[in-house]
N, C-alpha and C positions, 0 to 999 in steps of 0.2 A: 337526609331522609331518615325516618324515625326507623328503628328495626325491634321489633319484637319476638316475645317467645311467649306461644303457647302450647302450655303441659295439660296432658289428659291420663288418665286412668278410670277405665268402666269396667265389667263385667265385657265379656268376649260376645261382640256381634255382626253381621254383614250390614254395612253400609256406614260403618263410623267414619271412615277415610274422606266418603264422598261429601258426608252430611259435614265434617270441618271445613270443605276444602271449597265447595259450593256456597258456605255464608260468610267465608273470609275473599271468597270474589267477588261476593255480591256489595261488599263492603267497600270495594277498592281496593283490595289487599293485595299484595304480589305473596307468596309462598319463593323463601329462598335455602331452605333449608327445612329436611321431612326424615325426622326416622323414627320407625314402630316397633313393635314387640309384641306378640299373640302368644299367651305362655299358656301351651294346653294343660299344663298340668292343674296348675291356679283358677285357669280359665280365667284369666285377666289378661286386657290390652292395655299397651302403654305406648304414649304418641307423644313425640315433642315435634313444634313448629316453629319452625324461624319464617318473619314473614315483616315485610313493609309497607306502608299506608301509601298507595302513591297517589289518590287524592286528597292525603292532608287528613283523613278521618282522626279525629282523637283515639287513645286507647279506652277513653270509658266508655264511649259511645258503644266501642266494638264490643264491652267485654258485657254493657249491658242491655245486646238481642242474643248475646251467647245463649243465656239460659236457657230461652224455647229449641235449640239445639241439642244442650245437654240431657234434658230432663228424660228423653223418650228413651238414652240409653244409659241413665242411670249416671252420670261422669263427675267424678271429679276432677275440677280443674282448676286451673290458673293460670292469667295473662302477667306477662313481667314487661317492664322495659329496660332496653339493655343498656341509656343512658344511666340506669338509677345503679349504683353500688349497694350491696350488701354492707349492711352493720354487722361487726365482727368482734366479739369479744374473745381475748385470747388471755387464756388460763397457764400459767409455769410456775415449777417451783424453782430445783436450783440446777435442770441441766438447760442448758440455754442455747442448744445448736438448733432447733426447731425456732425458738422464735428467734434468733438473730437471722436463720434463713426467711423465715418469714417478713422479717421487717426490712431485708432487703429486698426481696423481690415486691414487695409493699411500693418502697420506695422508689422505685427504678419503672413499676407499671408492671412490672410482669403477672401482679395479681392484684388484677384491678376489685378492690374493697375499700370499704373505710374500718378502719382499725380504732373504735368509738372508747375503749378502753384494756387495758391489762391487767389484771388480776394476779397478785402472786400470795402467797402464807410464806414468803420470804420477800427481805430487802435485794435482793445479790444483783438484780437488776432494776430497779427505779432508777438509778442513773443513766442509764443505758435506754431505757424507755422515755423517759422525761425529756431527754435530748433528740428524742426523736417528734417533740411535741402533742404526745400522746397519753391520758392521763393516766396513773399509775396508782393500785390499789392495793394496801397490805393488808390483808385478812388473815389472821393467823388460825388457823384449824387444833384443834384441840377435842379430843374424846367428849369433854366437859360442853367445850362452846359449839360444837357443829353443826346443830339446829340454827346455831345464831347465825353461823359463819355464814352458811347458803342461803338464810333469807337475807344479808348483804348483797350476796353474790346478786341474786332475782332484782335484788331493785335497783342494783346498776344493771344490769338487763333490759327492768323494762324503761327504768330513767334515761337509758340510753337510746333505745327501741332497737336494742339492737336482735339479729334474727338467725344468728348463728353465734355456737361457745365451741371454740376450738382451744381442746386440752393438749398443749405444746408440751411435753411430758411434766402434768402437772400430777402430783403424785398422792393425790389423794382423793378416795374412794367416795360418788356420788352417794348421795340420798336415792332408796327407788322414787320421794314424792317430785326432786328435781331431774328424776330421769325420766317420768313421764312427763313431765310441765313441760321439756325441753323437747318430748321424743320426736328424734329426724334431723333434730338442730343444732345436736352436738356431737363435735367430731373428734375421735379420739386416737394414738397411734403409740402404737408398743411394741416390741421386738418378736421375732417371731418363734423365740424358743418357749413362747409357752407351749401345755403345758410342762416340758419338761425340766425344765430348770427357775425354778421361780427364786422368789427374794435378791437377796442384795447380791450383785458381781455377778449377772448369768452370763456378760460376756466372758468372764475368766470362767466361769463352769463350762460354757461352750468351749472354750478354747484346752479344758485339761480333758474333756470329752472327746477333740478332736475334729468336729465340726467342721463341714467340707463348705456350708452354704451357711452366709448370715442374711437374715429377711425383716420385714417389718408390715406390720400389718395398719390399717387405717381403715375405722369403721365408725359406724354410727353407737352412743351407750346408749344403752339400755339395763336395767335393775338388773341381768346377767353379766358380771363382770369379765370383760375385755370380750363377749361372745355377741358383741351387736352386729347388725349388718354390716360385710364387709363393703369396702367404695374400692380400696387399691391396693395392691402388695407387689410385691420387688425383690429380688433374692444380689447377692455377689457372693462370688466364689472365693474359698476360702484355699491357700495350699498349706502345705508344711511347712513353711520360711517365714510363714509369719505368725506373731505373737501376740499375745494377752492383748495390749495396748493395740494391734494393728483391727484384732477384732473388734474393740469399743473404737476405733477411729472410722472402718469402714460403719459401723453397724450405724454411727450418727450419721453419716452422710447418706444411708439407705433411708433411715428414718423421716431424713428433712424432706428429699426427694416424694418420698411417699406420700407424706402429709402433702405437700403443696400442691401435688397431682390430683389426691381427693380434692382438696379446699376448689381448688380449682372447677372441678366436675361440679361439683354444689354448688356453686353460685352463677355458673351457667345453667344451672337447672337440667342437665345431663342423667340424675341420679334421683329413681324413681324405686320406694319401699313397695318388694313385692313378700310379703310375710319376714319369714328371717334371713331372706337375700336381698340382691338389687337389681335392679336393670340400669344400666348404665351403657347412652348412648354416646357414641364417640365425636366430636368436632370433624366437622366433613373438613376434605382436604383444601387444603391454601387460607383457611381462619386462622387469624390470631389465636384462639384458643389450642387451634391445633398444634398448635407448637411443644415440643415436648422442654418440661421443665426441668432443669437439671443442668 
């Protein structure tokens, strides 16, 4: 049986609930999964539906008598189907514990995507990607070429169609013209001492600091560098036995955890932009998604 999701965001009103839930019956539709969010502040509602055709209705059929539903409370939406995978482009430069976690929980299913190309401004992994039958792409970034470099980048994006760019700590600073073109659909994950220790070694800065907790953060960019919508973060405790090298060995294994917990959340469509935060609803219990990653 087919299982789909549909995502809502409108302006805050009485009877949103009913008026989804009444045209997806009428449709044949079962409802197997419902959770909402009314953020007085914003005064914006946000609704995700997991739901099954169990008379076989197609999903365009359904998604096209949506509108006369939508329009009276303003809504943006989307229908997804949970057969289709997300196109993933993933960006590295030369630390490579994020995408080699990624491309094993890739490969094993744990994050179900398709992984349509790799992006690096270093070689240090094309072999390592290539073997995994996945195309590989050396762009090198340069002050001089970086207008050049990103519209490469766009047109494996749109040559690939793909609909999300997860930066695996790739270490070079967007364009704001491709952080709007992208905004929502690129995900990005960094340590979490900014801002207090910046540049090169903040784990050895953290660790002659003293640093009791090492964290990482995972958010969506935007033309505010590392300050986009957060999606997930994660802390490990740090004690006095351990050293320089024990802090850069926990801090990758926070970072990969991270990242693949956001990644995750997005392409379940869990992870809805309310201004500079998120709402983010959790996989009900006994899903596959619910499974915690790590």
């Amino acid at each position: 049986m087919s299982q789909f999701v549909l995502t809502v965001t409108c302006p805050t009103r009485r009877g949103i609930v009913a008026a989804i839930s009444t045209y997806l019956a009428a449709k044949g539709c079962n409802i197997v999964d419902s959770a909402q969010f009314d953020d007085m502040e914003t005064d914006r509602f946000f609704m995700r539906v997991g739901f099954n055709s169990q008379d076989k209705v197609g999903l365009e059929d359904i998604r096209a008598g949506f509108g006369e539903v939508a329009a009276p409370f303003d809504m943006d939406f989307a229908f997804h189907d949970t057969a289709e995978r997300m196109k993933v482009v993933i960006m590295v430069s030369r630390f490579g514990h994020c995408l080699n976690d990624l491309l094993y929980r890739w490969k094993i299913g744990a994050l179900p995507i398709d992984i349509v190309a790799v992006i690096s401004n270093h070689f240090d992994y094309q072999k390592l990607v290539v073997n995994h039958d996945i195309p590989f792409h050396h762009i090198p970034v340069t002050k001089a070429n970086k207008p050049e470099a990103e519209a490469r980048i766009m047109d494996i994006v749109r040559q690939t169609g793909a609909e999300l760019i997860v930066l695996a700590r790739y270490m070079q600073i967007l364009s704001d013209d491709m952080c709007q073109t992208m905004s929502g659909r690129i995900i990005n994950i960094h340590h979490s001492f900014l801002p207090s220790f910046k540049g090169a070694n903040p784990y050895k800065q953290a660790y002659g600091r003293g640093v009791k907790l090492i964290g990482a953060t995972a958010h969506y960019v935007t033309a505010d560098l590392d300050e986009g919508p957060i999606i997930e973060q994660d802390v490990a405790r740090i004690t006095h036995a351990q050293n320089a090298a024990d802090y850069v060995s926990i801090g990758r294994d926070v970072e990969a955890q991270v990242l693949a917990r956001a990644i995750h959340a997005h392409i379940h469509h869990r992870v809805f932009l309310n201004k500079d935060r998120t709402v983010i609803f959790p996989a009900s219990p006994g899903s596959y998604a619910s499974e915690r990653l790590g």
